[in-house]
N, C-alpha and C positions, 0 to 999 in steps of 0.2 A: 504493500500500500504506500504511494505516495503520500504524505505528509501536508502538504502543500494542497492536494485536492481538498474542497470542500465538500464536505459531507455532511448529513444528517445524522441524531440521534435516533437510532431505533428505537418503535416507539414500547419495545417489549422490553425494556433496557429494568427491570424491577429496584428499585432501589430504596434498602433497609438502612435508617438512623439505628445505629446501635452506642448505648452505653455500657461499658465493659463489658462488652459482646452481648447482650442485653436488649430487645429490643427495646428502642426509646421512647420515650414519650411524656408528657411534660413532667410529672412528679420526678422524673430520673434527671428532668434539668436543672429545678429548684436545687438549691444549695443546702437550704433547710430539708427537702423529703426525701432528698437521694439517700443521703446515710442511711432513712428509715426502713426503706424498701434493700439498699444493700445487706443490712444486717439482719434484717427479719424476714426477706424474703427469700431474694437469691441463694445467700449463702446456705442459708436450712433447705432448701429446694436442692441445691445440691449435695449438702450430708444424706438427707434422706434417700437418693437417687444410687449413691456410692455406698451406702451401706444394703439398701434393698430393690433396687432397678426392678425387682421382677412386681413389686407393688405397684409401683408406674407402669408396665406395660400391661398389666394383668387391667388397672383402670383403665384406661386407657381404649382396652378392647369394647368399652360400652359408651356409647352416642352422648348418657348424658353427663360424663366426667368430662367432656372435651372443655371445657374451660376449668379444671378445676387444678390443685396442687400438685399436677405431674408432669414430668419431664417427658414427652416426646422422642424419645431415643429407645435403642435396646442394650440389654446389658455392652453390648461390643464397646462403648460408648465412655464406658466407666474412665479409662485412662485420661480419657481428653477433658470429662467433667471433672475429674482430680486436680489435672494441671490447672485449667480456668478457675479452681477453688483455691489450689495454693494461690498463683498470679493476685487473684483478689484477697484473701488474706494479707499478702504481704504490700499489696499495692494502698490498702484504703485502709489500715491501721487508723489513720485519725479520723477515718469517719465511722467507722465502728464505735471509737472512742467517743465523739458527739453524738451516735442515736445513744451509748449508754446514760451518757450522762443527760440526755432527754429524759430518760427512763429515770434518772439516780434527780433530777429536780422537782419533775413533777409528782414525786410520791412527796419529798420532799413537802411542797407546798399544798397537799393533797392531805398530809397529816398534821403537819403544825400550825400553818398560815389561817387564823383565824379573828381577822376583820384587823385586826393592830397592822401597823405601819409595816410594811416590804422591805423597810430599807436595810431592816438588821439581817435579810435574807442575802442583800446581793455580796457577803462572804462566806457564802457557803454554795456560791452558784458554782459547779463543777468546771474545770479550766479551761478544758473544750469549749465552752458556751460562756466564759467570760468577752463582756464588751459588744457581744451579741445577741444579747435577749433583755427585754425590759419584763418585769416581773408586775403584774398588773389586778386589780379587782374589778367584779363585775360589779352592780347596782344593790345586788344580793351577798355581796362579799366571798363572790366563789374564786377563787386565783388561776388564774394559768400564765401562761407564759408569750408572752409577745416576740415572736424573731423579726432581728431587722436584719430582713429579706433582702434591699439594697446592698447595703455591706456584706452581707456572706457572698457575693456574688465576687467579692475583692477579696478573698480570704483561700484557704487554703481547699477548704471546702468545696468551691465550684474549679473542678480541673478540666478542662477541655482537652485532656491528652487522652480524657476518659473515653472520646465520642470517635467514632467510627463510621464510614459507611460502605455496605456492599452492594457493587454490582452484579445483576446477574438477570441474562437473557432467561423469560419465563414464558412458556406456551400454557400454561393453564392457570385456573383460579386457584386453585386450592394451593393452601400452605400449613402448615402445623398450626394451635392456638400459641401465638407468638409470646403473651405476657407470661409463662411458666417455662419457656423451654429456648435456654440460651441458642446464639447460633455459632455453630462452630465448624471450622474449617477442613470444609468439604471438598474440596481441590479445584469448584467450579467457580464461576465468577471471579472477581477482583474485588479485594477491599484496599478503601482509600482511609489510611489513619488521618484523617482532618479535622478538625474542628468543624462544627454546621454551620458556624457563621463567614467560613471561609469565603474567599471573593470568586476560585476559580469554581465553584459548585454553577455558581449561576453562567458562569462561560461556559459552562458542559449544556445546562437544560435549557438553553437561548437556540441549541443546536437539534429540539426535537422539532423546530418549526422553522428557525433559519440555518444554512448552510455557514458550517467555517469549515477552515481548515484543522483537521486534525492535533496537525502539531501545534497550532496555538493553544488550545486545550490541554495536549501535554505540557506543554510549560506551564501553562496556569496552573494546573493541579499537581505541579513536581510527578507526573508518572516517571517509575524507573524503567530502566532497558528492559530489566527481567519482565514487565508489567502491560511491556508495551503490546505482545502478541496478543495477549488476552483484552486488554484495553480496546486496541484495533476492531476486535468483532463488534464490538456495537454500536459502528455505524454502518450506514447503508448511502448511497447515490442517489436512491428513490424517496423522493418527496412523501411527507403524512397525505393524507387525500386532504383535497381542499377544503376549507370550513368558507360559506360564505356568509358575509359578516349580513347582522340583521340591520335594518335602514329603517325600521319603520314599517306605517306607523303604528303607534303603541307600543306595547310592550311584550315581550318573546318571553316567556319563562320554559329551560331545560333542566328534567329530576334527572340527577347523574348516579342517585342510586343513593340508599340511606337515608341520611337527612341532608343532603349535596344540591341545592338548587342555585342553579343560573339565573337571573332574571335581568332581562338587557332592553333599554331603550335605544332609539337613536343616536345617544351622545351618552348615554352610564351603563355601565355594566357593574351587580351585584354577586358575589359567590356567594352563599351561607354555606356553612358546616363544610370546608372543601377534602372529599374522598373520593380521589378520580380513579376508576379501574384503567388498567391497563388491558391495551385490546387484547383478544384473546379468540380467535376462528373458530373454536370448539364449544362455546358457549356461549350464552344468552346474548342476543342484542345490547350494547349498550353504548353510550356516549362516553371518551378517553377524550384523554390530552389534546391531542388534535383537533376537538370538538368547543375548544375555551377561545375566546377573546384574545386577538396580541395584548390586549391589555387591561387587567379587571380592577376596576377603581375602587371597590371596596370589598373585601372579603372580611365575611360577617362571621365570629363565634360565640355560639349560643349559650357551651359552657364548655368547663375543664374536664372534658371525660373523653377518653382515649379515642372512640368512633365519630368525635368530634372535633379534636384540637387532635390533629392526627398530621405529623411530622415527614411521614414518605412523602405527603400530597404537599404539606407547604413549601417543605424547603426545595421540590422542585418545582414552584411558582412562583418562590420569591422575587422574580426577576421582572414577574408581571404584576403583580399587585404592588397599586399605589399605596393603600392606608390599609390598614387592618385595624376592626373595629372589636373592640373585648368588654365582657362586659365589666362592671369596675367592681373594685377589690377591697375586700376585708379590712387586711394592712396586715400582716405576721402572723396571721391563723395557721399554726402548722398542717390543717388540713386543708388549707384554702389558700395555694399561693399563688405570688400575684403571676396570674398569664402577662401581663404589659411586661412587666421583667425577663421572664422566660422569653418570649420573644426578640425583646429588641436581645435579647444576648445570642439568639439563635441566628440574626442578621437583619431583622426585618425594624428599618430606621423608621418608619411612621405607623405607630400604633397609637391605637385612642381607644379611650374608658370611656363607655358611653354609661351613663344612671338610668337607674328607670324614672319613664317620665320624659328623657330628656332627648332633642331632639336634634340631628345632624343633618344641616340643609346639603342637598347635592342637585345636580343640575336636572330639573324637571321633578323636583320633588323632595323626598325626604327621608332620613331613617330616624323611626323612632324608638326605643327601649321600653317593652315592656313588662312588668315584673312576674315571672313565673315561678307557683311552688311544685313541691316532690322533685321525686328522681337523686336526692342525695341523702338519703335514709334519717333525716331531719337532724343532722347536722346545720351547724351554721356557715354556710357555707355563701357568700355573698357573689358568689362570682358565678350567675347563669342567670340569662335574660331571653326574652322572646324577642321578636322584631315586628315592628308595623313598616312596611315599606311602602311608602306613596311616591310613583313614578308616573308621570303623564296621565292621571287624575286616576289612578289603576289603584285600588289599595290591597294588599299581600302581607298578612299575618301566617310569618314562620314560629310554631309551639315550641318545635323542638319536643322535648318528652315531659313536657306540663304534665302534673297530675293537678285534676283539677278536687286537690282534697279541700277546699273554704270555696263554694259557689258563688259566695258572694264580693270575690277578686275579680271576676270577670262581670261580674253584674254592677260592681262601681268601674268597670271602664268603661263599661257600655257609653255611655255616654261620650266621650273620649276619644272612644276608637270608631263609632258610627256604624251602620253598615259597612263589610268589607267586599271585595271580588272573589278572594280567596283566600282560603283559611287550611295549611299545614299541620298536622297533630301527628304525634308519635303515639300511639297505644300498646306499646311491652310492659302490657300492666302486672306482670307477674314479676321481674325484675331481681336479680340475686342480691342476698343479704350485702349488710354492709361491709361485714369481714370482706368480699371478694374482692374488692378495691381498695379500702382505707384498714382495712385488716395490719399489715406492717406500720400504721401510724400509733397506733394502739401503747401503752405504754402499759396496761393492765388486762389481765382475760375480761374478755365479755361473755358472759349468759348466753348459751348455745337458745336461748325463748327471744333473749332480748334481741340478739343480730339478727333471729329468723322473722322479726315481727319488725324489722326496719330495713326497708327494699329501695330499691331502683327503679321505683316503677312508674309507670305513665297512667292517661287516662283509660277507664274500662268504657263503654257504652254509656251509660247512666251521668259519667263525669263529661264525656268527650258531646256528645247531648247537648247539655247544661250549656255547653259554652258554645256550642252552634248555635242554639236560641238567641245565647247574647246576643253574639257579633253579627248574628243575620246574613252570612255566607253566602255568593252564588253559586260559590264551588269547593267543595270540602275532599282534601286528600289525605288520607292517610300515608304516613312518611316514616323513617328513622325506626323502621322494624328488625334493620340487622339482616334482611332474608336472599341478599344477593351472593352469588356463590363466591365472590370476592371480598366477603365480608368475613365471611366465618372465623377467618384466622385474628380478626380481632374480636367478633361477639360470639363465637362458640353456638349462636345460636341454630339450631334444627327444629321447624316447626312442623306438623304434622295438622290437618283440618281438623283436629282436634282440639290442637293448643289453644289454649286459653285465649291470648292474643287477637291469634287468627278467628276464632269465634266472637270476641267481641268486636273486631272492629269490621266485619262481616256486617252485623247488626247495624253499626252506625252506618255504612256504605248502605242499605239496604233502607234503614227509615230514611235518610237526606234523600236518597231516587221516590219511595212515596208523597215527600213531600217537594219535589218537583226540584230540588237541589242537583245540580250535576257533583257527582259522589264516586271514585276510587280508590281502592287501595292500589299505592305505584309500588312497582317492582318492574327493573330494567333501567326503562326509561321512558322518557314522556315528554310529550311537546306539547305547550298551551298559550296559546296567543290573546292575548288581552287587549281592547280599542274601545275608544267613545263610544261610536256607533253601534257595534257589536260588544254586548258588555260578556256575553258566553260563547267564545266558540274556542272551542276541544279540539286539538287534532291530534290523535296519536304519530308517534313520529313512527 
């Protein structure tokens, strides 16, 4: 291959953010929750695996452990999960050291801190966590611990040596469940030890839609000689297939699968929740990378959860997204940290906190923030908002996976938000405890009643209803069910016309068509054009 030709990014080019071989994702970026998930995750995930692999594979052989505490491998496996356990042992000594001393404070302030003054606390704050934590009371005089989130990100704490990414040419959907089971080197692909906020990442994914040359790209990303054979295959001479851009008028909105919507006017284009499948000829119809905007002026996150703020899709679109919009943040909640920081350290220079309530003018319209409860097993968790999006007089309410547990949050916006054109809702009203995400933040057991009676879940019928009445919909879709085959490997999900889910939000799709509502549940993908004139017309793409 000459060097010098211009070529394309293949557009099957799969590419994995990993932390310490780890697949990534925001809590592994925070400075504060890395330690948590290092020390009570990974590592025990691996003791358990090297002492008993056949426990992992024996789960493993049933549909409904696919997300759950096993490693993906077979015993063959054991040597290479040893090695990655010493390497992290020896490599993250002080961050083991700061989840313990997480653990050695807040018992600490858990048994003694009783409404009297903090301040005889901060000499006994453990040395890991000295100059890094303000020790704080609620209104109630309950204590915890405040991290200041900015500053650990300066500290020894956030290592970008940590972060990794691998290439690797993939012709199917299916991949392991990524968040239990490290990835390890398999002899295929190429991995690039970079940091994500590196410059030449985005000279690589500029090249799945424009032509460079090769070797500019090697220099940008230091590839080595040894790297370069393997590097070389993924690109190609043939163009992505054309995307032609939309002109109007109104408003185009494309479901790219999940909770992933496109919505484009003339002169704005919006992403929410961005999870782009990579193409794939053996399965389902859907819209990929080739399928987005040279350029998306706002990419919208609804909240911090993995099938959401999801790292393969941003940092290869960093290059095209103007602002990225989040919603705004706690301040040092060790379960709640702030996306605006994670991001701008991942590369992305224009982020903004949007309030509920509060409103960001754009060209032909507006975003607005609005407040949504459930889905984070009633933790305080401040960081997950809904969207009202008004574009060329079109209004578009993204849920995301609102549970609509208080009716009467949508019944005081009503007024607010008015009639809309279309209205988004997530219903995985079943939703796994809270251990299965925040479980490593945990500093104490929880009650196998109490984590199973506090979920992840979304609206059922009955809630998803209530909040069609509000808002007075023309067009209600069910979204962010997890049910595309490219999904799996981050929500484990398998449904069956059984599932709970699928039988509730059946029901909603079902009464919205009696009552004259145009009503889907998406999966694939979907085209919907929204104009003055025409306030409903559908087209499947």
């Amino acid at each position: 291959m000459n060097t010098q030709d211009k070529l394309f990014l293949k557009g099957n080019v799969m590419t994995e953010p990993l932390f310490n071989q780890w697949y990534a994702w925001s809590y592994l970026i925070s400075p504060a929750t890395a330690p948590m998930y290092v020390a009570n995750l990974h590592l025990k995930l691996m003791e358990s695996f090297i002492v008993a692999p056949q426990v992992h594979v024996s789960a493993l052989k049933n549909p409904a452990n696919l997300g759950g505490p096993f490693i993906d491998y077979d015993a063959g496996k054991i040597p290479q999960i040893k090695a990655l356990r010493d390497t992290t042992l020896k490599q993250n000594q002080h961050m083991l050291a700061f989840a313990d001393a997480v653990k050695t404070l807040d018992k600490i302030l858990a048994e003694e801190a009783n409404g009297l003054s903090l301040e005889s606390f901060y000499q006994r704050v453990p040395d890991p966590l000295r100059g890094y934590v303000e020790l704080v009371y609620d209104l109630n005089n309950q204590p915890s611990i405040r991290f200041i989130e900015g500053l650990l990100y300066h500290s020894p704490y956030y290592n970008e040596a940590s972060q990794s990414l691998t290439l690797t040419l993939t012709e199917q959907d299916q991949r392991s469940f990524v968040f239990s089971t490290p990835r390890l080197d398999h002899g295929a692909g190429l991995t690039l030890n970079l940091p994500f906020n590196h410059s030449g990442l985005a000279e690589l994914f500029k090249m799945k839609n424009a032509p460079q040359p090769v070797g500019h790209v090697i220099e940008a990303l230091g590839i080595k000689n040894d790297q370069a054979e393997v590097f070389n295959t993924f690109f190609t001479p043939e163009p992505p297939p054309a995307r032609p851009e939309f002109k109007g008028p109104g408003v185009r909105i494309r479901y790219f699968g999940h909770a992933c919507i496109l919505i484009e006017s003339e002169h704005t284009s919006i992403l929410c929740d961005p999870v782009i499948s990579y193409p794939c000829a053996t399965g389902i119809e859907r819209y990929s990378f080739c399928d987005l905007p040279e350029q998306i002026d706002y990419a919208l996150i609804t909240h911090n959860h993995q099938d959401h703020t999801m790292f393969e899709t941003l940092l290869q679109l960093r290059h095209k997204i103007k602002n990225v919009v989040v919603p705004k943040n706690n301040g040092g909640s060790l379960a709640d940290p702030s996306l605006k920081l994670i991001l701008q350290h991942v590369g992305f220079s224009q982020v903004r906190e949007i309030d509920e309530m509060e409103t960001i003018p754009v060209e032909g319209g507006g975003i607005t923030g609005l407040p949504f409860l459930g889905e984070h097993a009633d933790l305080n968790i401040r960081t997950k908002i809904a969207y009202l999006i008004n574009l060329e007089g079109q209004t578009i309410v993204c849920a995301a996976d609102s549970n609509n547990i208080d009716p009467h949050l949508y019944r005081n916006l009503q007024s607010f938000v008015g009639a809309v054109d279309v209205f988004f809702v997530g219903m995985e009203c079943d939703g796994a405890p809270l251990s299965w995400l925040y479980g490593p933040l945990l500093t104490k057991p929880m009650p196998r009643k109490v984590d199973q009676s506090r979920r992840f879940d979304g609206s059922n019928f009955e809630k998803a209803i209530d909040i069609v009445e509000c808002l007075r919909p023309s067009q209600v879709y069910v979204y962010a069910m997890g049910q595309e085959p490219w999904l799996t490997y981050l929500t484990s999900i398998q449904y069956t016309d059984e599932s709970r889910p699928i039988v509730e939000s059946n029901k909603l799709v079902q009464e919205c068509r009696n009552r004259g509502i145009t009503a889907e549940r998406l999966y694939g993908h979907k085209e919907i054009f929204l104009n003055r004139e025409l306030r409903q017309s559908s087209i499947a793409a």
